[in-house]
C-alpha positions as a printed NumPy array, in Angstrom:
array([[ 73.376,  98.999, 135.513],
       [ 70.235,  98.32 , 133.513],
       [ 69.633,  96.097, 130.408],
       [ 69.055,  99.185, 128.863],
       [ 72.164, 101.092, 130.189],
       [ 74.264,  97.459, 129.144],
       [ 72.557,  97.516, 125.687],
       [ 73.387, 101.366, 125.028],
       [ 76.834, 100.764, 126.635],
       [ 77.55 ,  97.84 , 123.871],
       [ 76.096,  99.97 , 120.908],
       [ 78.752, 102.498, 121.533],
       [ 81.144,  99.829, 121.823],
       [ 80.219,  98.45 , 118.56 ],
       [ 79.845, 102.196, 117.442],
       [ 83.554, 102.689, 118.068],
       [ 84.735,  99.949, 116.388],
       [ 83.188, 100.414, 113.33 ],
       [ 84.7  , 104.473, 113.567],
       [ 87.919, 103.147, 114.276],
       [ 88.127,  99.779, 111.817],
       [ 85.717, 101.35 , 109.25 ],
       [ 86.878, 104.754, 109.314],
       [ 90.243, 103.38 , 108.602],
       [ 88.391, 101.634, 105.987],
       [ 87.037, 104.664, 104.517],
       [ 90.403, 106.791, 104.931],
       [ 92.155, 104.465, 102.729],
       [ 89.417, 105.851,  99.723],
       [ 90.316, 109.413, 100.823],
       [ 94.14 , 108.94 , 100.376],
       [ 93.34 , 106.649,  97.098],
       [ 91.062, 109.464,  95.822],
       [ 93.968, 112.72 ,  96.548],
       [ 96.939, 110.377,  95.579],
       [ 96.958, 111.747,  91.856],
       [ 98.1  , 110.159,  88.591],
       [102.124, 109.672,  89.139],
       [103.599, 106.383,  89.33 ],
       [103.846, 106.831,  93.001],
       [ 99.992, 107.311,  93.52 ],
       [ 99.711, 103.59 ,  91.985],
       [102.075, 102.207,  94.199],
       [ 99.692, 104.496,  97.058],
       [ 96.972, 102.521,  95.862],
       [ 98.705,  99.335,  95.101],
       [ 99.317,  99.373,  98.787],
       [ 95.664, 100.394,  99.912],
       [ 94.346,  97.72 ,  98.109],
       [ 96.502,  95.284,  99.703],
       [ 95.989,  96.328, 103.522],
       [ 92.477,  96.138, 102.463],
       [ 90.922,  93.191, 100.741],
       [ 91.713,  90.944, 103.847],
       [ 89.092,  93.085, 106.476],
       [ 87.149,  94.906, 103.939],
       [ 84.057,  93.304, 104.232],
       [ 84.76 ,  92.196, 108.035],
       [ 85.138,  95.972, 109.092],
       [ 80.967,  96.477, 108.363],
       [ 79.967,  93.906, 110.156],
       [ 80.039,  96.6  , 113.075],
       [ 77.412,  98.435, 111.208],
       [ 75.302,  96.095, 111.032],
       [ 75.615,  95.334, 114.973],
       [ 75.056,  98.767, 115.634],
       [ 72.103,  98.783, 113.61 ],
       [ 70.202,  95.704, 115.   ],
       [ 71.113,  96.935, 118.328],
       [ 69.067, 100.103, 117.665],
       [ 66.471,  98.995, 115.971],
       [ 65.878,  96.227, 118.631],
       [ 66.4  ,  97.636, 122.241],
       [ 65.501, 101.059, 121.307],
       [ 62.724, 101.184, 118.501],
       [ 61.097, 104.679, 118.617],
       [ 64.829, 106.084, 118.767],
       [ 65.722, 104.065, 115.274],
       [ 62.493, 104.51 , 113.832],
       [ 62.421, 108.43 , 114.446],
       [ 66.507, 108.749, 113.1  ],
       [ 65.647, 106.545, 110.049],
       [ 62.366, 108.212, 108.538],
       [ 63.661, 112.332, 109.814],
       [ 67.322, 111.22 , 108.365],
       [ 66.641, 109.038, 105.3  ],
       [ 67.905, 110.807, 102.932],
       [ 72.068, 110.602, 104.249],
       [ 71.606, 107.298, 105.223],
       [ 70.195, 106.77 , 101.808],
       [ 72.902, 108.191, 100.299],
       [ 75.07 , 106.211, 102.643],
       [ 74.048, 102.775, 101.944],
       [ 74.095, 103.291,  98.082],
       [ 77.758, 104.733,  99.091],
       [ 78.265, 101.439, 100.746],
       [ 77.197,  99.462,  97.954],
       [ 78.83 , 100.979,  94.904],
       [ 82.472, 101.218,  96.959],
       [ 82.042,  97.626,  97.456],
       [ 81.49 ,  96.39 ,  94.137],
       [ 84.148,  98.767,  93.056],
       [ 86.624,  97.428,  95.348],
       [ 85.788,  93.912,  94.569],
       [ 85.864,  94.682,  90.769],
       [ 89.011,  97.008,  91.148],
       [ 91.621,  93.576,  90.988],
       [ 89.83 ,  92.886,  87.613],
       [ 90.319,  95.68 ,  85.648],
       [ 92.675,  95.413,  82.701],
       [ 92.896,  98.901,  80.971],
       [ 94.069, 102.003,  82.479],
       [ 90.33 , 103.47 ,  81.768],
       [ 88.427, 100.598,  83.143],
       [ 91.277, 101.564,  86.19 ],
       [ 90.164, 104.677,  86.496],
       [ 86.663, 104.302,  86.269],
       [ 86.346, 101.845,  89.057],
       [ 88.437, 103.751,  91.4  ],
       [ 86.712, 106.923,  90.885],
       [ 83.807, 105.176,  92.505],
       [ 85.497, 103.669,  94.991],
       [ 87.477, 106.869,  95.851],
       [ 84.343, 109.028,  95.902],
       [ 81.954, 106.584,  98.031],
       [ 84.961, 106.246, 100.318],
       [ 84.23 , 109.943, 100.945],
       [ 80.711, 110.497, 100.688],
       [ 79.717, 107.608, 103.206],
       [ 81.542, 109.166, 106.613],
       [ 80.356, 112.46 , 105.767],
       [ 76.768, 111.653, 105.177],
       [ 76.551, 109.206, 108.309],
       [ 78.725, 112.096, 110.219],
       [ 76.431, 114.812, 109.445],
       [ 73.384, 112.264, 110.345],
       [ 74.938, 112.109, 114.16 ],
       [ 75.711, 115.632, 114.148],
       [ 71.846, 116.191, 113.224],
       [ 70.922, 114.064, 116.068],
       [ 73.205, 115.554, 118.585],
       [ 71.782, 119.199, 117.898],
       [ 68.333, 118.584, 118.486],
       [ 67.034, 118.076, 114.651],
       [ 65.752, 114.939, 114.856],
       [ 62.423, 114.865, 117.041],
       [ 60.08 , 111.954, 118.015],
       [ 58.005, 110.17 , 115.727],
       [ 57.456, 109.04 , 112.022],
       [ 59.516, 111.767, 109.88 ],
       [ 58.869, 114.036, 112.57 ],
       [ 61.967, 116.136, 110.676],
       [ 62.777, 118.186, 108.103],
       [ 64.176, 116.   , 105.26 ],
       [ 66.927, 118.518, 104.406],
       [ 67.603, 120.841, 107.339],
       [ 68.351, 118.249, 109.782],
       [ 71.515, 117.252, 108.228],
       [ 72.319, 120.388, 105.876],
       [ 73.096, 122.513, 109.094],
       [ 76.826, 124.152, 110.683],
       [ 76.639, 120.851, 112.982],
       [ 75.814, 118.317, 110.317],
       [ 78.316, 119.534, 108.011],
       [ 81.501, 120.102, 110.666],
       [ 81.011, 116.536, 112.143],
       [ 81.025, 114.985, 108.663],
       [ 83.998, 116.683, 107.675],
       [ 85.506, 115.685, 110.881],
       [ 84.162, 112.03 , 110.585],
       [ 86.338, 111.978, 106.989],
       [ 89.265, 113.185, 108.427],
       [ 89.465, 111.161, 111.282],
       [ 89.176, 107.693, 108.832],
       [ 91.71 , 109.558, 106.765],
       [ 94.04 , 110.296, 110.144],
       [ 93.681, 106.294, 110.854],
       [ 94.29 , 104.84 , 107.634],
       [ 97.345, 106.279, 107.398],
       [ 98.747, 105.716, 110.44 ],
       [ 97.808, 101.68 , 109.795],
       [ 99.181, 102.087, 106.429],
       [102.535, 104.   , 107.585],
       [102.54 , 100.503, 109.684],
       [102.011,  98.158, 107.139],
       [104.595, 100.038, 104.709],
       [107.464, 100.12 , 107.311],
       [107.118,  96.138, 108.171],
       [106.826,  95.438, 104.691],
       [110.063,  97.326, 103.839],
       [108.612, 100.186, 101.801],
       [110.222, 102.75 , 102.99 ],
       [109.143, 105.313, 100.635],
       [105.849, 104.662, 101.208],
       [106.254, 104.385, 104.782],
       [107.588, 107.982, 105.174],
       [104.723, 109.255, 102.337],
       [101.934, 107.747, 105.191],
       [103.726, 109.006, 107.846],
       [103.551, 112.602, 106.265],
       [ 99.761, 112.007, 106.104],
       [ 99.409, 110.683, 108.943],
       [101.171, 113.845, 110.653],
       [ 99.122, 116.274, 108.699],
       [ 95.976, 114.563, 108.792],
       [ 95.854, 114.726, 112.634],
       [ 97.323, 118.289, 113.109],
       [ 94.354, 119.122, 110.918],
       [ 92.184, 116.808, 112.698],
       [ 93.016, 118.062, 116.077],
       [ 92.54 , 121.745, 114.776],
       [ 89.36 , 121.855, 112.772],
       [ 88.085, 119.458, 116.151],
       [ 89.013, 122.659, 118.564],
       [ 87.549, 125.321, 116.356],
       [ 84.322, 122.943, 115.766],
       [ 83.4  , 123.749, 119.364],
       [ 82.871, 127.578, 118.64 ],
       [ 80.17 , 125.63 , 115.88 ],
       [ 78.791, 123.895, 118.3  ],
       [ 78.076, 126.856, 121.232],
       [ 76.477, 128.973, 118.707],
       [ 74.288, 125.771, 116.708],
       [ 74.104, 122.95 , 119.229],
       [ 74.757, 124.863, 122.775],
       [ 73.568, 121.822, 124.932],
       [ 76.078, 119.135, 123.391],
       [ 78.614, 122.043, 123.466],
       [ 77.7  , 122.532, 127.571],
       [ 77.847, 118.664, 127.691],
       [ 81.704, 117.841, 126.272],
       [ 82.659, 121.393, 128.028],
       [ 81.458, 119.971, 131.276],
       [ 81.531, 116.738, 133.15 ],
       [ 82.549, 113.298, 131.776],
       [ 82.22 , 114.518, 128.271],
       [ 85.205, 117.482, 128.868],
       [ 87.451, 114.577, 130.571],
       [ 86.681, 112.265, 127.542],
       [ 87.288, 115.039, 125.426],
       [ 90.506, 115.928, 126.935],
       [ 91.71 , 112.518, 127.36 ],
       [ 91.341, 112.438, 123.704],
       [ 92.91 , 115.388, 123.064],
       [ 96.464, 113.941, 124.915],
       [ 96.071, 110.786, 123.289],
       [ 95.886, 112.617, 119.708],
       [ 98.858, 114.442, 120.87 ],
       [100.686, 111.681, 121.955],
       [ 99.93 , 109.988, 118.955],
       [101.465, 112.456, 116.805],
       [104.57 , 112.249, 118.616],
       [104.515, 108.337, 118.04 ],
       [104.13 , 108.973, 114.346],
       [107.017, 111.267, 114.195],
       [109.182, 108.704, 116.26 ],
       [108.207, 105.807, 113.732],
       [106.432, 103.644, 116.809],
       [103.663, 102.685, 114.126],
       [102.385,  99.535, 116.346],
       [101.858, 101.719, 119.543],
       [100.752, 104.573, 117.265],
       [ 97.622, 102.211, 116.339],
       [ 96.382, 101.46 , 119.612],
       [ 96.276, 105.296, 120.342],
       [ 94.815, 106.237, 117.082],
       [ 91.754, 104.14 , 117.992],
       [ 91.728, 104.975, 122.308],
       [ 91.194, 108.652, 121.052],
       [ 88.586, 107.793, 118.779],
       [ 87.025, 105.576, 121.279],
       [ 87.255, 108.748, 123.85 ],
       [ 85.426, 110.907, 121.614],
       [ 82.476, 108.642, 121.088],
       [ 81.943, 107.573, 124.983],
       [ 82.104, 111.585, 125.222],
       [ 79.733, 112.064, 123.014],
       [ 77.712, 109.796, 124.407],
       [ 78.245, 111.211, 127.983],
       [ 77.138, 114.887, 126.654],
       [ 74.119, 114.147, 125.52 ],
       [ 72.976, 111.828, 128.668],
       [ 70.228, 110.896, 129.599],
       [ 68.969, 111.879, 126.355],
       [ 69.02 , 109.628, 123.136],
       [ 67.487, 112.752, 121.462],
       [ 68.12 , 115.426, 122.724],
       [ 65.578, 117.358, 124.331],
       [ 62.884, 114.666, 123.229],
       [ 63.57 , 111.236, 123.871],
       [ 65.457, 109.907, 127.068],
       [ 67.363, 106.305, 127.445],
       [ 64.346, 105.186, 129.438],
       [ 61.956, 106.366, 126.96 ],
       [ 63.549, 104.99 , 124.428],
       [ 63.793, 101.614, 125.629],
       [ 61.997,  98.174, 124.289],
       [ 60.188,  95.867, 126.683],
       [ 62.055,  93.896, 129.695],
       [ 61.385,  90.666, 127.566],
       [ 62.787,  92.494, 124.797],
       [ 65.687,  93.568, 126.186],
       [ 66.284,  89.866, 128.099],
       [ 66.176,  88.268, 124.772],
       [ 68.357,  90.708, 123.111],
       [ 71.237,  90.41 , 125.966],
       [ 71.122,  86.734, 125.771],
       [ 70.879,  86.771, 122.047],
       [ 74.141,  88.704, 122.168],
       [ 75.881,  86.876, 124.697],
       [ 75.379,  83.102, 122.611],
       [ 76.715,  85.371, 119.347],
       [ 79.375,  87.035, 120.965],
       [ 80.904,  83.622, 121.995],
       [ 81.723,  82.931, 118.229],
       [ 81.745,  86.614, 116.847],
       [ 84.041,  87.981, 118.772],
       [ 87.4  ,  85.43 , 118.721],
       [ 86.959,  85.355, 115.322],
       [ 87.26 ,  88.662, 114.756],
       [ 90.037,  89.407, 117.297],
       [ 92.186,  86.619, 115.23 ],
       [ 90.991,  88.157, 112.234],
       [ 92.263,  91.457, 113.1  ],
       [ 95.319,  89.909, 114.793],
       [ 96.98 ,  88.205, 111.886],
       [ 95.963,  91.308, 109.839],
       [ 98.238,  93.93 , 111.959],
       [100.611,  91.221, 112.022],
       [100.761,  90.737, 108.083],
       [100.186,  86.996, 108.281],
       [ 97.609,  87.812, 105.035],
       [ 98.983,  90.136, 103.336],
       [ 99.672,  89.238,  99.202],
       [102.503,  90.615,  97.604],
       [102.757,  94.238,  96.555],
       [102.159,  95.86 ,  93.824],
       [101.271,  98.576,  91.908],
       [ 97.368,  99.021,  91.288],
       [ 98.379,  99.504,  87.536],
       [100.006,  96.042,  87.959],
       [ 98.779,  93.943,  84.763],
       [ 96.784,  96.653,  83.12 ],
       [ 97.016,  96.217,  79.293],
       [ 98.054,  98.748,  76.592],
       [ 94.847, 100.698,  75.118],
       [ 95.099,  99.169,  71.171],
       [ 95.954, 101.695,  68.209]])
């Protein structure tokens, strides 16, 4: 394998975590924004907000990898998605940035308005951020996005069938994760009517998933035709069908209440979909226009980046893994409650 094959091969990594932890992430906005105004919607959200606010901040930190990992081993690849696609990862980061401040700001709020106000925001940018960084991969995987300095059309290259079904796909897969962590947290914590309303989601969520996925692909023969040829074909069909069984048996896990197995699935058919992504479009980083080797930063470059990552990983990753550990395990959870919890009477 070369350092440029081992630095691609981690980006994905670091690509999947951040779907899987991130898009969970994310999914808990999309429930919190559909839950409605009943009491039971603020004990939804009471119990979003708890799962939450221990990994929040922790689950970007994948992002950011991914990003530095671009922009470093494979420069005219970043530089050419950045200044084609600027305007949905614009849109993402300010995303980013209001959800966060409205999550940290949502514990805070003491009237039902200032509430309201705060999750709107949150619920919104927990939406708009998948879909605009889903339809930014689906205009790289269907050719849009060609080599050099906004080399693409601003609009067209993410405002096209591809763009659009892979960000609608990218929010219902965070949606399809969150609750199946949330159905987990719920049932260990006792809440059993919140367990079974996650497990309904969870259920329906990835049924719909799984069929909106299977009539993408007729999208993707008539708009993309050589990333359709690649996950019909190859690596990228046995990826996609490995994911496919995984889904399935994930479902089944769901509907049998096996939450903690149920989450390792979740994210293996996640993780099967980006490798096969990745194997459809090989060798190509572009497609059509740029190839891995292309692509690639200097061997100095790429020596320093490996090592750079090796030293980091050393403390990075254990502290994440223990992180994430005594999160599934509910060693930090708080106490529930109701999001309305402590909200004050509007004066007369």
């Amino acid at each position: 394998m070369s350092l440029a094959e081992l630095c691609l091969l981690v980006t994905i990594v670091g690509l999947t975590a951040y779907a899987v932890f991130g898009g969970a992430d994310f999914g808990g906005g999309f429930w919190d924004l559909v839950a409605g105004g009943s009491r039971t919607a603020m004990e939804v959200r009471g119990l979003i907000l708890r799962s939450m606010t221990p990994v929040w901040e922790a689950n970007h930190v994948w992002l950011i990898f991914v990003l530095v990992m671009l922009w470093t081993a494979f420069p005219v690849f970043f530089g050419s998605v950045m200044s084609t696609l600027y305007v949905p990862l614009f849109l993402a980061t300010a995303g980013i940035i209001f959800r966060g401040t409205a999550f940290a700001m949502r514990g805070q709020a003491r009237t039902l308005a200032e509430g309201r106000a705060i999750g709107a925001a949150f619920a919104v940018s927990s939406v708009l951020v998948p879909f605009c960084l889903g339809a930014a991969l689906g205009g790289i995987g269907s050719g849009r996005v060609p080599v050099g300095n906004a080399a693409g059309h601003a609009f067209s290259s993410w405002l096209n069938p591809t763009s659009i079904l892979v960000g609608v796909l990218t929010v219902l897969t965070g949606a399809y994760v969150a609750a199946v962590f949330l159905a987990g947290d719920a049932a260990r914590s006792g809440l059993r009517e919140l367990e079974e309303s996650f497990r309904r989601r969870a259920l329906g969520a990835g049924a719909v998933t799984g069929l909106i996925a299977l009539g993408g692909l007729l999208v993707l023969r008539s708009d993309a035709r050589d990333l359709y040829d690649g996950l019909t074909s190859g690596t990228g069909l046995v990826l996609v069908l490995a994911s496919g069984a995984i889904g399935a048996a994930t479902l089944l896990l769901i509907a049998a209440r096996r939450y903690e197995v149920a989450r390792w699935s979740s994210a293996a058919a996640v993780a099967c979909i980006t490798f096969g992504w990745a194997a459809a479009q090989s060798p190509y980083l572009l497609p059509g226009e740029l190839t891995l080797d292309q692509a690639a930063a200097s061997h100095a470059t790429l020596v320093a980046l490996v090592v750079s990552l090796a030293a980091g990983a050393v403390l990075l990753v254990p502290s994440l893994v223990i992180l994430y550990r005594l999160v599934l395990r509910g060693r930090l959870e708080e106490q529930f409650e109701p999001i309305d919890h402590g909200y004050q009477e509007p004066a007369r």
